[in-house]
C-alpha positions as CSV (number, residue, x, y, z in Angstrom):
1,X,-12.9,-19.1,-54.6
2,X,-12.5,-22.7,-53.6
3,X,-14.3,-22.2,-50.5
4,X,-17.6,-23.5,-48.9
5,X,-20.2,-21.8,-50.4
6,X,-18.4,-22.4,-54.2
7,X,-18.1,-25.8,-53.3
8,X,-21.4,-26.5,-52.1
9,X,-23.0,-24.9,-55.5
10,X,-20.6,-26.7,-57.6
11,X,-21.8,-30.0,-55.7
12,X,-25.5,-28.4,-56.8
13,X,-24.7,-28.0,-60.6
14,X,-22.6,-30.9,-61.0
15,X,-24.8,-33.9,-59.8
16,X,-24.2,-36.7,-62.4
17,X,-27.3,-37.0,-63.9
18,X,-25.1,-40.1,-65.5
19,X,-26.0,-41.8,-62.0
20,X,-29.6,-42.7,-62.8
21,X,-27.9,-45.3,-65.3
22,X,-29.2,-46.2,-69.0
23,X,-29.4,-49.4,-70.6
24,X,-26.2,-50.0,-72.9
25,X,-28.2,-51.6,-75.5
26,X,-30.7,-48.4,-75.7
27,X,-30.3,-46.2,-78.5
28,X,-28.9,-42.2,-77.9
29,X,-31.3,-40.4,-79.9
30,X,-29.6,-37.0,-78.9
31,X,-27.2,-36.8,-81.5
32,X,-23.1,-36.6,-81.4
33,X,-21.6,-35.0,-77.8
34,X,-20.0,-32.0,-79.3
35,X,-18.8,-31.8,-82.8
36,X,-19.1,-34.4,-85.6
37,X,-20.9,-33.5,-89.0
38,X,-24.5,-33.8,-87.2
39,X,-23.6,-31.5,-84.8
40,X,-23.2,-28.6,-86.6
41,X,-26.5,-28.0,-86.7
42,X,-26.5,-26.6,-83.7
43,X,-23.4,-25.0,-83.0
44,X,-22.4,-21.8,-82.6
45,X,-23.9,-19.7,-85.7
46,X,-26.6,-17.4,-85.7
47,X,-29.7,-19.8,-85.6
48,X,-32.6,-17.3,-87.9
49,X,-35.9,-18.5,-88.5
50,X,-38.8,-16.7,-90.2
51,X,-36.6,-14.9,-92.9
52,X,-34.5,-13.9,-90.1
53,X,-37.0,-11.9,-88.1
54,X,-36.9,-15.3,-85.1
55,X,-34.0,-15.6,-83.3
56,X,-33.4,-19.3,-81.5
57,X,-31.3,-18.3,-78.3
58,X,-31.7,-21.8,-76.5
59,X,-29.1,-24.3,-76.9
60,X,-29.8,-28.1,-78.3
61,X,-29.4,-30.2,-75.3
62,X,-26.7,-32.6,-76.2
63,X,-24.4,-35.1,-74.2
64,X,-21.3,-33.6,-72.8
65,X,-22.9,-30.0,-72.7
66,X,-22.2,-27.9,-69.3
67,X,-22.4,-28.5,-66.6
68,X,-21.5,-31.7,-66.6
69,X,-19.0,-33.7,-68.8
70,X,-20.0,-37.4,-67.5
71,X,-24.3,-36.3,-68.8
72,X,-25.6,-38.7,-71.2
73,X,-27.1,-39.8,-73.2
74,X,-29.8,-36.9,-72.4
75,X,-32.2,-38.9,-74.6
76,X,-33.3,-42.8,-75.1
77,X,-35.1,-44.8,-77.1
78,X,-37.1,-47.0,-74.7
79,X,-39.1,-48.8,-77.8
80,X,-37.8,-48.9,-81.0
81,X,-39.0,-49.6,-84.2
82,X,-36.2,-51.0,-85.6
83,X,-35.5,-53.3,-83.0
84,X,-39.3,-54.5,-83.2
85,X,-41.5,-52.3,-81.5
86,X,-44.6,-51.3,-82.7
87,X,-43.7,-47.6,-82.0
88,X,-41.0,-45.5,-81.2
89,X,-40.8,-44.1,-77.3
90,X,-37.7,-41.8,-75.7
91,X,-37.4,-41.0,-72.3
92,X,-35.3,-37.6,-71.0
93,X,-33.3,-37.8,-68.2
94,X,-31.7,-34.7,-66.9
95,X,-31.1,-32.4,-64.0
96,X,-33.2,-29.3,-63.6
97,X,-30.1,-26.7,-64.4
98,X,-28.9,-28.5,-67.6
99,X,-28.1,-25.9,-70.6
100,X,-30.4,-23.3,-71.2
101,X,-32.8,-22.9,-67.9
102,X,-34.4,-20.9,-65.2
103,X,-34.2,-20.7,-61.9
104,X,-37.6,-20.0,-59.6
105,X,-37.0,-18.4,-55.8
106,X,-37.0,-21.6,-53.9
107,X,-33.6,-22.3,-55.6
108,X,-31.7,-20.8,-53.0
109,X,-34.1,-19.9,-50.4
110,X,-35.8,-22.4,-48.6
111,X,-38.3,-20.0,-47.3
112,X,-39.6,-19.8,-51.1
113,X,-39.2,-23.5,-51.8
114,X,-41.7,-24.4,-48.5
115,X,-44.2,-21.9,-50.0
116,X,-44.3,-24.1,-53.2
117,X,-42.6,-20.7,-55.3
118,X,-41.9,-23.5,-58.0
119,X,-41.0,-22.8,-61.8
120,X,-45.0,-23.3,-62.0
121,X,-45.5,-20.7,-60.1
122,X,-43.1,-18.0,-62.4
123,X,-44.9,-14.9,-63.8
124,X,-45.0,-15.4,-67.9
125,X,-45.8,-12.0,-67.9
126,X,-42.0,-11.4,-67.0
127,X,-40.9,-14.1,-68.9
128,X,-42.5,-12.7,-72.4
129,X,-42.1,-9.4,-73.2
130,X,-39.6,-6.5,-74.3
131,X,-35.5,-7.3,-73.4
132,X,-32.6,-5.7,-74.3
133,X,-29.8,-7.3,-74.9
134,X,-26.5,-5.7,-73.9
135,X,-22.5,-6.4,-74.1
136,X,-21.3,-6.5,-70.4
137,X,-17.6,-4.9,-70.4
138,X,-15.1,-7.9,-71.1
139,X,-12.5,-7.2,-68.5
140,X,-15.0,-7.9,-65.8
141,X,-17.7,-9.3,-64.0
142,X,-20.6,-7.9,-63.7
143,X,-19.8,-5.7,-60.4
144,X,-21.9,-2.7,-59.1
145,X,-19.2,-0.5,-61.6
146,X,-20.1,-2.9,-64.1
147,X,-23.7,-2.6,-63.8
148,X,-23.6,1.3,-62.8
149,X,-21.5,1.8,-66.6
150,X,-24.4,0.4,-68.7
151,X,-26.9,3.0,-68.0
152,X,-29.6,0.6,-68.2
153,X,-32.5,3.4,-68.5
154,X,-35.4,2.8,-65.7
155,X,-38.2,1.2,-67.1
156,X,-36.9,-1.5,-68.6
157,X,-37.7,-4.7,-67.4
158,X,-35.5,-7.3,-69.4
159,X,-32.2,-7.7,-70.0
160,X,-30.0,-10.2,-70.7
161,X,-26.3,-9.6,-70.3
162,X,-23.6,-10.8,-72.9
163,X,-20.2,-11.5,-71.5
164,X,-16.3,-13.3,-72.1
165,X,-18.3,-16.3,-71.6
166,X,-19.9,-16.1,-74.8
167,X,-16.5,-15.1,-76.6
168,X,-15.0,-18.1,-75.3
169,X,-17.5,-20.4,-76.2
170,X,-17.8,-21.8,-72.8
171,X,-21.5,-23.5,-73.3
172,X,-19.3,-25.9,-76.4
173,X,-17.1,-27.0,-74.2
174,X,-17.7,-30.4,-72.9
175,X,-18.6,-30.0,-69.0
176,X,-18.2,-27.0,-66.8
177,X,-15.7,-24.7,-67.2
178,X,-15.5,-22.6,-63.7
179,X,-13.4,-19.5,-65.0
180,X,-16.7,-18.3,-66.4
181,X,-18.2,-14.5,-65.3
182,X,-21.2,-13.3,-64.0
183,X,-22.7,-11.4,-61.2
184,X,-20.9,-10.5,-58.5
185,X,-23.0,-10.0,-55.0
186,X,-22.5,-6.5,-54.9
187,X,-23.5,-6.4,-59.3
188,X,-26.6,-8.6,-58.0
189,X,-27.5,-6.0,-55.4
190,X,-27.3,-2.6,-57.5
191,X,-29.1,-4.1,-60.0
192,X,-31.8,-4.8,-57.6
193,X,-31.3,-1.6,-55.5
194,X,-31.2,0.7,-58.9
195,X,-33.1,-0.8,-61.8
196,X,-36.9,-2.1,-63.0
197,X,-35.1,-5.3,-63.9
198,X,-36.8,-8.3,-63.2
199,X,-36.0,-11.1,-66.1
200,X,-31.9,-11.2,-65.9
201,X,-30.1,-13.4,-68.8
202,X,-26.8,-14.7,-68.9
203,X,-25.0,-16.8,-71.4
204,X,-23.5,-19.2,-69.0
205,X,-25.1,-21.4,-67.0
206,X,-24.8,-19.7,-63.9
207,X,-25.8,-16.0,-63.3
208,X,-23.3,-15.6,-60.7
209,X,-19.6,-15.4,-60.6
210,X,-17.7,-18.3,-59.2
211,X,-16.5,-16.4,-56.8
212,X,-20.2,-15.4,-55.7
213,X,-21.9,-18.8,-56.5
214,X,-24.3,-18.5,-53.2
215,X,-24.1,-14.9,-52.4
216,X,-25.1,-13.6,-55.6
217,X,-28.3,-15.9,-56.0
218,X,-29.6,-15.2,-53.0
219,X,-29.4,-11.5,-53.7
220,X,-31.5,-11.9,-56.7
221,X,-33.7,-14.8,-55.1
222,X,-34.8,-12.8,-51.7
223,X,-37.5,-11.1,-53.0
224,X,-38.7,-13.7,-55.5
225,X,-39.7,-11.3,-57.8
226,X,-36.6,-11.7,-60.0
227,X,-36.2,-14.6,-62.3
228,X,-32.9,-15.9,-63.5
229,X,-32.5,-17.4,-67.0
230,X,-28.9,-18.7,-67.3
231,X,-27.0,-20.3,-70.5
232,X,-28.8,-18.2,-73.2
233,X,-27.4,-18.4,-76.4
234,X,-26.6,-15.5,-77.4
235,X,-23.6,-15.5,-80.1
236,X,-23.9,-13.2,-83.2
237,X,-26.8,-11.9,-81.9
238,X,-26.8,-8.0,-82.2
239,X,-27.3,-5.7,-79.1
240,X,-30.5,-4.1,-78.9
241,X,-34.4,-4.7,-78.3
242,X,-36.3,-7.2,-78.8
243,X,-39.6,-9.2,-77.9
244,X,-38.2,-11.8,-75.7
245,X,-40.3,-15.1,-75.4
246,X,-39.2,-17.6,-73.0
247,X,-41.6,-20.8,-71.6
248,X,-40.2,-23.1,-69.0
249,X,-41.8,-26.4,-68.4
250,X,-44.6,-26.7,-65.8
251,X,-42.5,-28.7,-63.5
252,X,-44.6,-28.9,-59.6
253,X,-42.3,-28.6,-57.2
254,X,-39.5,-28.0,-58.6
255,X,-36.8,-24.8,-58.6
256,X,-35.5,-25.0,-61.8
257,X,-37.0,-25.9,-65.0
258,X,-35.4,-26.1,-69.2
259,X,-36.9,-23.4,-71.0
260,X,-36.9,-22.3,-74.5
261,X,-36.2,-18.7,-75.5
262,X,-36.8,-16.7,-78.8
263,X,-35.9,-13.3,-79.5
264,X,-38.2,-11.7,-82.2
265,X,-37.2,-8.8,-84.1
């Protein structure tokens, strides 16, 4: 599992967005790292909207949030009021694959990339629509067997997977944790050899196993008519359908993109 292609993702995943440098004197406008009486808020509850029938499954981007422990602050006040301004102006600064995100073809496959496949480019016809969410088997990853034993019925176009990763509140931990579970290549395969799927969720910010970092991307990338949305939040949300609604921003040129996801009931 330590070998070249895990490596050479986890160099991907893990670039310190840190390395772009803020001012000290700037002020964090993103709130506490992880914890701390304003972070609540956001943290792992059911988040209900709408008398309950809106469902937030996108996670507050915060400092310290996976992948990468050294991140932050994700927000600054360029201008500020208080310190004289006439206005208050943040800037963002972030990687593409930061907390809840998709991935568009030319992530792993350069062919794609040339073509321009960017996250503009992604169909929000797959990206809104009917889902089902689904508890993957907890002893596992998500392996051909695994795949094969939730009798996904044909048709279905949506699903996003609930695994450990979700019972071990991997997305609060502060940084990347890279026991996590996903697809394995041959998981990634079936599910492309046997199903309708084309929108795959995960509640970790890689689909794929660490084990199958590369191998299990490209298998879902090749075709580029299968998007990837990794580090959903999905805790105390009940299995079943739902309409899914999921809007990336319209970033030219790039493969990967934060999106925000709702389930509605």
């Amino acid at each position: 599992m330590a070998g070249a292609p895990a490596l050479t993702l986890l160099l991907l995943l893990l670039l310190p967005a840190h390395q772009a440098g803020y001012a000290g004197a700037e002020a964090d406008t993103c709130g506490p790292a992880l914890g701390g009486a304003a972070g609540r808020r956001h943290g792992p509850g059911l988040e209900e909207y709408g008398g309950g029938r809106i469902v937030d499954i996108t996670h507050a981007y915060r400092p310290g949030m996976p992948p990468d422990a050294t991140t932050g602050p994700l927000v600054r006040l360029k201008e500020s009021m208080e310190n004289g301004s006439d206005y208050n102006l943040s800037e963002l600064r972030m990687h593409c694959h930061m907390g809840t995100h998709v991935d568009a073809p030319g992530h792993m496959n350069q062919a794609h990339f040339a073509a321009g496949l960017d996250v503009d480019t992604l169909d929000l016809q797959v990206l809104n629509g009917p889902a089902l969410l689904v508890d993957v088997p907890r002893h596992t990853n998500i392996t051909a067997e695994a795949m094969e034993s939730l009798n996904i019925p044909k048709g279905v176009r949506r699903v996003l997977f609930r695994t450990l990763n979700t019972d071990r509140g991997l997305m609060w931990k502060q940084g990347g944790d890279m026991s996590f579970v996903g697809f394995t290549e041959d998981g990634a395969q079936w599910l492309v050899d046997n199903t309708d799927i084309k929108l795959v969720g995960i509640d970790y910010i890689s689909v794929a196993s660490f084990g199958h970092l590369i191998t299990a991307h490209v298998a879902f990338l090749k075709n580029a008519d299968i998007i990837p949305v990794e580090a959903l939040k999905l805790d105390n949300v009940k299995t079943g359908l739902y309409m899914l609604h999921c809007l990336p921003l319209r970033l030219v040129g790039s493969e990967g993109s934060p999106i925000r996801c709702i389930l509605i009931k």
